[in-house]
Biopython code that builds the backbone (N, CA, C, O; Angstrom):
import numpy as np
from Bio.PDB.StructureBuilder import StructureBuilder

atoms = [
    (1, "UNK", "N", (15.134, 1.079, 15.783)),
    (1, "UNK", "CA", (15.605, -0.154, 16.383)),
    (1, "UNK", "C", (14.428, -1.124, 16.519)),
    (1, "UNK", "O", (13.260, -0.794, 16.725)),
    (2, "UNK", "N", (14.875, -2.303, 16.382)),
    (2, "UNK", "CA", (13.880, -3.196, 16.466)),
    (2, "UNK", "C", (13.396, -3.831, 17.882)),
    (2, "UNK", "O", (14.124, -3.848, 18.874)),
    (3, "UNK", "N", (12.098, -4.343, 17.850)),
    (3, "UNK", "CA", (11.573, -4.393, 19.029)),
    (3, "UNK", "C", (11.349, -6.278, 18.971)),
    (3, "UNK", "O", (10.759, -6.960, 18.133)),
    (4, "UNK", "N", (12.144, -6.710, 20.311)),
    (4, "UNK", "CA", (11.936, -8.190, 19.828)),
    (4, "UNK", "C", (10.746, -8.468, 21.001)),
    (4, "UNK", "O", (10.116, -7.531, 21.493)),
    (5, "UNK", "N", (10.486, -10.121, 21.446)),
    (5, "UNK", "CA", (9.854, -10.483, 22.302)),
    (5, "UNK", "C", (10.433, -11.644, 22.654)),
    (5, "UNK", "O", (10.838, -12.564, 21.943)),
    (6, "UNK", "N", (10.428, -11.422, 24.588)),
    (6, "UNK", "CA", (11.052, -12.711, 25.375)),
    (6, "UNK", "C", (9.462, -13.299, 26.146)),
    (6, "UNK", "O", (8.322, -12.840, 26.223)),
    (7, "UNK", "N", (10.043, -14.345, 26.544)),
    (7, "UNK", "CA", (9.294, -15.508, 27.515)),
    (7, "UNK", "C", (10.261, -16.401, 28.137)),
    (7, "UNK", "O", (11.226, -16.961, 27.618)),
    (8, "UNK", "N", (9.799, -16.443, 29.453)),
    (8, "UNK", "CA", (10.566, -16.657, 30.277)),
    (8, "UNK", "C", (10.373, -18.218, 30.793)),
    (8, "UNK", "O", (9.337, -18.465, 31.410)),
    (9, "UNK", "N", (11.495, -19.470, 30.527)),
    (9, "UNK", "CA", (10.988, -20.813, 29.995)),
    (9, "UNK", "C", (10.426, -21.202, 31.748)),
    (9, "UNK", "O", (9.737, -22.221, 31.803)),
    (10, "UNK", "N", (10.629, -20.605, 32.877)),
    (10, "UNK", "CA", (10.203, -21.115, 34.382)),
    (10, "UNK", "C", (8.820, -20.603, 34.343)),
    (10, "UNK", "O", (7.850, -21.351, 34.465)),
    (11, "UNK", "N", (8.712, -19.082, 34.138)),
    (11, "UNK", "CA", (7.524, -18.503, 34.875)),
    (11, "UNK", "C", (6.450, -17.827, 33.816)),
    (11, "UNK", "O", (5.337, -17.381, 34.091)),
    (12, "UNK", "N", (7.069, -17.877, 32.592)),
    (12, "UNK", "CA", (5.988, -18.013, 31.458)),
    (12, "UNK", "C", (5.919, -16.517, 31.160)),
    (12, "UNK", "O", (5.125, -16.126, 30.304)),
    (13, "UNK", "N", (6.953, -15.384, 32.022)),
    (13, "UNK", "CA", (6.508, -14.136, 32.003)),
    (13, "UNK", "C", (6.477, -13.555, 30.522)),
    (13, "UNK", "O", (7.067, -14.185, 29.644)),
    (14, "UNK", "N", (5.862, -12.469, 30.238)),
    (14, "UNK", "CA", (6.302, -12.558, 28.507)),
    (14, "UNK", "C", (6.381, -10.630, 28.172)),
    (14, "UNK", "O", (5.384, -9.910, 28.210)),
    (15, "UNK", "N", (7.731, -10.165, 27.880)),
    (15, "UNK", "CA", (7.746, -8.588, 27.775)),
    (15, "UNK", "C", (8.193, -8.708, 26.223)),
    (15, "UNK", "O", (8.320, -9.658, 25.450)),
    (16, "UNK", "N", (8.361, -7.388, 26.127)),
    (16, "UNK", "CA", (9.298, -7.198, 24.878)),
    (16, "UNK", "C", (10.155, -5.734, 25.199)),
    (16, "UNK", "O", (9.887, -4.968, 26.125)),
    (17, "UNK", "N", (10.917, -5.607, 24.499)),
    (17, "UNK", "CA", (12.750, -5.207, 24.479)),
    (17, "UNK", "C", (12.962, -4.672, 23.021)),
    (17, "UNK", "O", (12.753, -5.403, 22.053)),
    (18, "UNK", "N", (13.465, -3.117, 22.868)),
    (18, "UNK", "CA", (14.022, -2.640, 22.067)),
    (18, "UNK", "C", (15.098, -2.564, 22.142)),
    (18, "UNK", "O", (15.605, -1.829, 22.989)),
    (19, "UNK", "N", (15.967, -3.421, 21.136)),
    (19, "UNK", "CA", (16.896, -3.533, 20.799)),
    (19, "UNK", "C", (17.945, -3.069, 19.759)),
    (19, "UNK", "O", (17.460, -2.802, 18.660)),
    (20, "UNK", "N", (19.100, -2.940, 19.866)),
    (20, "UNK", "CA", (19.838, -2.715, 18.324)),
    (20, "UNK", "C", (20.345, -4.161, 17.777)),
    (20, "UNK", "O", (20.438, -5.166, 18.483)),
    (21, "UNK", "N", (20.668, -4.083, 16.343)),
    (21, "UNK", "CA", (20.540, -5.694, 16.060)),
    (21, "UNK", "C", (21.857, -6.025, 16.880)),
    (21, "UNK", "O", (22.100, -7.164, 17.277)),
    (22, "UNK", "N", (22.653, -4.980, 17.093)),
    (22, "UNK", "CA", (24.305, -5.278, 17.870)),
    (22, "UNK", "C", (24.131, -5.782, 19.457)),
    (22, "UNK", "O", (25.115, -5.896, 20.187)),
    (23, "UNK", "N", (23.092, -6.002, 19.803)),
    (23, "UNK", "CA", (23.008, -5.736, 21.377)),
    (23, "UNK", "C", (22.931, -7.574, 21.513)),
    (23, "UNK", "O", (22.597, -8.165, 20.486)),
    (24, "UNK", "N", (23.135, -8.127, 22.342)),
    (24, "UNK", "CA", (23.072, -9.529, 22.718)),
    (24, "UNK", "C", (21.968, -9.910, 23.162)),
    (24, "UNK", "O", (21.712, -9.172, 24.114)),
    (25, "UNK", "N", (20.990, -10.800, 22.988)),
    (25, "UNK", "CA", (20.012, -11.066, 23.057)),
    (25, "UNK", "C", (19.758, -11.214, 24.795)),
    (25, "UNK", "O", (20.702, -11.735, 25.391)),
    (26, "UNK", "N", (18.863, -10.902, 25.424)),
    (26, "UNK", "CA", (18.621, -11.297, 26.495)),
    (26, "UNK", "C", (18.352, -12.794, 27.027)),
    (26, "UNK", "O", (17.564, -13.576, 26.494)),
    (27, "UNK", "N", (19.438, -13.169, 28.603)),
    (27, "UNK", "CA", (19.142, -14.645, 28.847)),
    (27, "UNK", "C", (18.441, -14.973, 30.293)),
    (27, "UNK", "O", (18.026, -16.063, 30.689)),
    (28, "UNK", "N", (18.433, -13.710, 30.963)),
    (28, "UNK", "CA", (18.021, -14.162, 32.680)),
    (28, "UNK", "C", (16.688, -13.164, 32.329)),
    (28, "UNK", "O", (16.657, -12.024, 31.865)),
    (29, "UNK", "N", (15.695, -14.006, 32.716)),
    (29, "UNK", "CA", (14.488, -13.097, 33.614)),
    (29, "UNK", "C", (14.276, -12.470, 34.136)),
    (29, "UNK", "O", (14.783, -12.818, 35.202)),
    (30, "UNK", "N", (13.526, -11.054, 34.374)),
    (30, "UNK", "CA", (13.626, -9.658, 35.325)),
    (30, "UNK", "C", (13.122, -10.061, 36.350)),
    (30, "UNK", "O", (13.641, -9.547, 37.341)),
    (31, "UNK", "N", (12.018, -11.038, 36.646)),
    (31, "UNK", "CA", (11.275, -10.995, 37.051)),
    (31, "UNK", "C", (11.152, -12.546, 38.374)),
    (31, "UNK", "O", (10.523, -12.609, 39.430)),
    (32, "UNK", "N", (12.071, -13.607, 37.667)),
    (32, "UNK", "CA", (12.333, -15.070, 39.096)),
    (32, "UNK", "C", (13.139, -15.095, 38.586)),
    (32, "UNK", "O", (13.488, -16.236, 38.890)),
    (33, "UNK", "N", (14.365, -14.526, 37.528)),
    (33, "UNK", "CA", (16.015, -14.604, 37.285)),
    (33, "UNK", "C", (16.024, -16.312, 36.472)),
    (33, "UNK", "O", (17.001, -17.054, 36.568)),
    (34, "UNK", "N", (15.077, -16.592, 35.899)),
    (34, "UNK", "CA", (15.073, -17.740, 35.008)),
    (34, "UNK", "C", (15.648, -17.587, 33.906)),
    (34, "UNK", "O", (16.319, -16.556, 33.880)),
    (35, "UNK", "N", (15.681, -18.510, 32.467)),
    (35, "UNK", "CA", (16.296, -18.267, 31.854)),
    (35, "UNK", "C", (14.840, -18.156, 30.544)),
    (35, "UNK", "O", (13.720, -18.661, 30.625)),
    (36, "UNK", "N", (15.429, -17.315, 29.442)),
    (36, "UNK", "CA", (14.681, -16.495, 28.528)),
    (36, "UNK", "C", (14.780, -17.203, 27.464)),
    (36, "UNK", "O", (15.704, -18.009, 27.344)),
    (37, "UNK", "N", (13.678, -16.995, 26.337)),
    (37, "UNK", "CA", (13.931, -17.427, 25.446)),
    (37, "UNK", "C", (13.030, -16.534, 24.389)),
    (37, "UNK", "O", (11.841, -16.400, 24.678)),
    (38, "UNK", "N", (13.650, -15.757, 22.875)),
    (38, "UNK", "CA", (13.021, -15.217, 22.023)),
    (38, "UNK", "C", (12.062, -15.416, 21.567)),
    (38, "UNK", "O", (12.180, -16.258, 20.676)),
    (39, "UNK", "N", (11.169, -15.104, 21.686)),
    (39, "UNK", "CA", (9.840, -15.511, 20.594)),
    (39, "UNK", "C", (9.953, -14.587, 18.938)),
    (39, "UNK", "O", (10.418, -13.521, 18.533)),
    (40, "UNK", "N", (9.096, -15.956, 18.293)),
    (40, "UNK", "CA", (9.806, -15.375, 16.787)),
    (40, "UNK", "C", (8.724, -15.262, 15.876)),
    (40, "UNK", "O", (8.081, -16.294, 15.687)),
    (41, "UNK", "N", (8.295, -13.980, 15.121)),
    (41, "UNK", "CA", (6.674, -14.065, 14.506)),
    (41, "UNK", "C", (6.521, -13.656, 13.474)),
    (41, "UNK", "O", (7.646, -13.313, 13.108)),
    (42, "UNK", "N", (5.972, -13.493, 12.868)),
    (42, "UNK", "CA", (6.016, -13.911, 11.540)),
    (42, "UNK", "C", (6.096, -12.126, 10.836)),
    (42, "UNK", "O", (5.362, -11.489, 11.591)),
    (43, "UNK", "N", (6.599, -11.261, 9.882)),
    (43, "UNK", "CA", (6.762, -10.475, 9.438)),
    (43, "UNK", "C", (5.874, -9.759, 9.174)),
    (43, "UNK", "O", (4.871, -10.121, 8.559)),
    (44, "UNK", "N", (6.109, -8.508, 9.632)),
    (44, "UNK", "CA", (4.367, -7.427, 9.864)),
    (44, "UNK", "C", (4.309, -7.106, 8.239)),
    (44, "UNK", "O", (3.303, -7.341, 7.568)),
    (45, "UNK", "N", (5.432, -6.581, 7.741)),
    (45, "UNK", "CA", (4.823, -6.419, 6.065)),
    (45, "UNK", "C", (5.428, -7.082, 4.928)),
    (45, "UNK", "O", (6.627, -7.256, 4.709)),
    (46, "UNK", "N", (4.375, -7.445, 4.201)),
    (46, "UNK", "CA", (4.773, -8.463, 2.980)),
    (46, "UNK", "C", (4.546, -7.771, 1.939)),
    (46, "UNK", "O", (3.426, -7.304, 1.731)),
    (47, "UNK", "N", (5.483, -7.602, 1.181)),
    (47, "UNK", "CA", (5.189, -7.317, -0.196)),
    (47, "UNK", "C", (5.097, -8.017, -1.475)),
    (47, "UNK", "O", (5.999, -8.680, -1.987)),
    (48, "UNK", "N", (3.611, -7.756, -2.072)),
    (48, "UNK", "CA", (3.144, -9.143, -2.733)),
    (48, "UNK", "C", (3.079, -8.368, -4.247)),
    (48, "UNK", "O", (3.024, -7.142, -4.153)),
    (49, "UNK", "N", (3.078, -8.749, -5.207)),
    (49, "UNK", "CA", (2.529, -8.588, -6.510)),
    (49, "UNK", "C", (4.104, -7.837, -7.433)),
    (49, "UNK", "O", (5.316, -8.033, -7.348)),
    (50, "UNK", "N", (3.172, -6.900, -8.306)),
    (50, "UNK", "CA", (4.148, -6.446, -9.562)),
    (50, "UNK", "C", (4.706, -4.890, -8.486)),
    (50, "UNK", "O", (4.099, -4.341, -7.566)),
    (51, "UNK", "N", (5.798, -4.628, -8.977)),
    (51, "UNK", "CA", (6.003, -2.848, -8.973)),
    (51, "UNK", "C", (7.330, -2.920, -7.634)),
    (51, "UNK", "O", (7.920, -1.907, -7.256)),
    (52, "UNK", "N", (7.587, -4.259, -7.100)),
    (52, "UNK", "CA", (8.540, -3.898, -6.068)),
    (52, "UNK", "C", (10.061, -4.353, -6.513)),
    (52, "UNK", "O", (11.020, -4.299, -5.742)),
    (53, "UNK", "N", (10.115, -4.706, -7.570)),
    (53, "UNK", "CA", (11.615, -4.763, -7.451)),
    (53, "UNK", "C", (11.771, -4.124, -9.163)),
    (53, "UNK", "O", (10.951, -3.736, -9.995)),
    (54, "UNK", "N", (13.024, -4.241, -9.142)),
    (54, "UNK", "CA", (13.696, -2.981, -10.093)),
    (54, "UNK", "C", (13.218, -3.218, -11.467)),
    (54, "UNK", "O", (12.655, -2.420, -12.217)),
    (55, "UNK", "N", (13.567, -4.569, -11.690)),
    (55, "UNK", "CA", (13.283, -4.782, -12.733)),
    (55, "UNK", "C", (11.507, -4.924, -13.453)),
    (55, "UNK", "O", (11.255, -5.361, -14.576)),
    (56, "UNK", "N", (10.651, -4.504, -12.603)),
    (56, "UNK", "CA", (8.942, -4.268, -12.431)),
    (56, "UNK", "C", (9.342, -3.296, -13.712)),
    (56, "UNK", "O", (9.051, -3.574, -14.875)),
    (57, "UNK", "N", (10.121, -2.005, -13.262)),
    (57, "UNK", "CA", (9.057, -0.592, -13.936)),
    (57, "UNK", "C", (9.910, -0.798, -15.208)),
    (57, "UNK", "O", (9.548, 0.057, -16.016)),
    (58, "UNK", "N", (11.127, -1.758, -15.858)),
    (58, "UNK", "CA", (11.536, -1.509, -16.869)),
    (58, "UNK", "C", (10.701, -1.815, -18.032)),
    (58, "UNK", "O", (9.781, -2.625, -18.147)),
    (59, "UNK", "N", (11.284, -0.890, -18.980)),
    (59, "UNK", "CA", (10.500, -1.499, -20.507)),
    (59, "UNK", "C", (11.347, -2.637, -21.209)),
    (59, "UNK", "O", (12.379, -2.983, -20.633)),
    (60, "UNK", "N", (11.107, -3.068, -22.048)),
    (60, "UNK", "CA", (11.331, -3.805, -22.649)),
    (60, "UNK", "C", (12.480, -3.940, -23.499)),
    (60, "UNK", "O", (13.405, -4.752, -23.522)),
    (61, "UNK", "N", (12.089, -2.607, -24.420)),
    (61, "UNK", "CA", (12.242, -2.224, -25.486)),
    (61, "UNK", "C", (13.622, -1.051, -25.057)),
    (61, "UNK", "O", (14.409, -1.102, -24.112)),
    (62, "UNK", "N", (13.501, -0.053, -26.171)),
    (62, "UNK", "CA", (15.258, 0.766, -25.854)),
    (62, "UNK", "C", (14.944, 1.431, -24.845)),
    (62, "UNK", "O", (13.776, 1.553, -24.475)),
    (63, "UNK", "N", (16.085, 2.030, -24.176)),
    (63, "UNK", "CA", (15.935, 3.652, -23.227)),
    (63, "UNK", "C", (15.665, 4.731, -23.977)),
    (63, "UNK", "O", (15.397, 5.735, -23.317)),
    (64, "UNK", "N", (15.646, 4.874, -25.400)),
    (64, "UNK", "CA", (15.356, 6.103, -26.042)),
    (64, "UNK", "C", (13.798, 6.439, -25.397)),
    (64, "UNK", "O", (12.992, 5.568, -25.069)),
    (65, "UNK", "N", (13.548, 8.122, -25.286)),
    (65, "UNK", "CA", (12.201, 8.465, -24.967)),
    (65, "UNK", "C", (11.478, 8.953, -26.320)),
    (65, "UNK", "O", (12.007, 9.761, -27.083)),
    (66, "UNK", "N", (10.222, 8.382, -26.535)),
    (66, "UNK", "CA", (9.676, 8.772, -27.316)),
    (66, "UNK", "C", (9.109, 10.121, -27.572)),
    (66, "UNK", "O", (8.557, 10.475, -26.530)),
    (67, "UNK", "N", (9.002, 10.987, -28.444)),
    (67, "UNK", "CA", (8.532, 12.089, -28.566)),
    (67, "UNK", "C", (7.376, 12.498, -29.120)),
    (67, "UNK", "O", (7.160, 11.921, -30.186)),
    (68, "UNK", "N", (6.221, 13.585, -28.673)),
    (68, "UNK", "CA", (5.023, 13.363, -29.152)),
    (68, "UNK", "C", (5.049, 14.348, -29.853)),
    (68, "UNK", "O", (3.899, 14.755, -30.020)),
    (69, "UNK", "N", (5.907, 15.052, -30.441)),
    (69, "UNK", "CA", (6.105, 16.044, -31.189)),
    (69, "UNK", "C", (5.051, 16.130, -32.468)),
    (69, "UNK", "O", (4.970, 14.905, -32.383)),
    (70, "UNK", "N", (4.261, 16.414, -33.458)),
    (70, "UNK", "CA", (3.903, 16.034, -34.577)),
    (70, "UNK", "C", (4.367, 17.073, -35.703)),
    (70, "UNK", "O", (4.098, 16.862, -36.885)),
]
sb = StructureBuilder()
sb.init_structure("model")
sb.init_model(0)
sb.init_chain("A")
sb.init_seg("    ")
for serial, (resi, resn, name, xyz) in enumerate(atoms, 1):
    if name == "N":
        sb.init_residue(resn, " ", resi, " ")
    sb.init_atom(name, np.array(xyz, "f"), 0.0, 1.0, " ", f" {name:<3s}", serial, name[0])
structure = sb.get_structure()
């Protein structure tokens, strides 16, 4: 489950909350019963370059496998 992060727009308090994506976002403060607001940041992993999507590892050429038979 994912772990989000609140701040609280009166008292500035700032926790974070494991959540399921089904669960309703939190709106009152634990802490002076203010009202909340998500903080939103930027994605812990990026996947950059060749080899991540399907079409990376194909060849070109046929599906036959070549044989090194001699």
């Amino acid at each position: 489950m994912p772990t989000y992060e609140y701040a609280c727009k009166d008292c500035e308090h700032h926790f974070e909350v494991v959540q399921a994506f089904s669960d309703d976002a939190l709106t009152i403060c634990p802490e002076c019963k203010g009202s909340l607001r998500k903080i939103f940041a930027t994605a812990g992993v990026v996947f950059k370059g060749s080899g991540f999507y399907r079409t990376d590892s194909r060849n070109s050429g046929s599906s036959e496998t070549k044989s090194t038979e001699t």
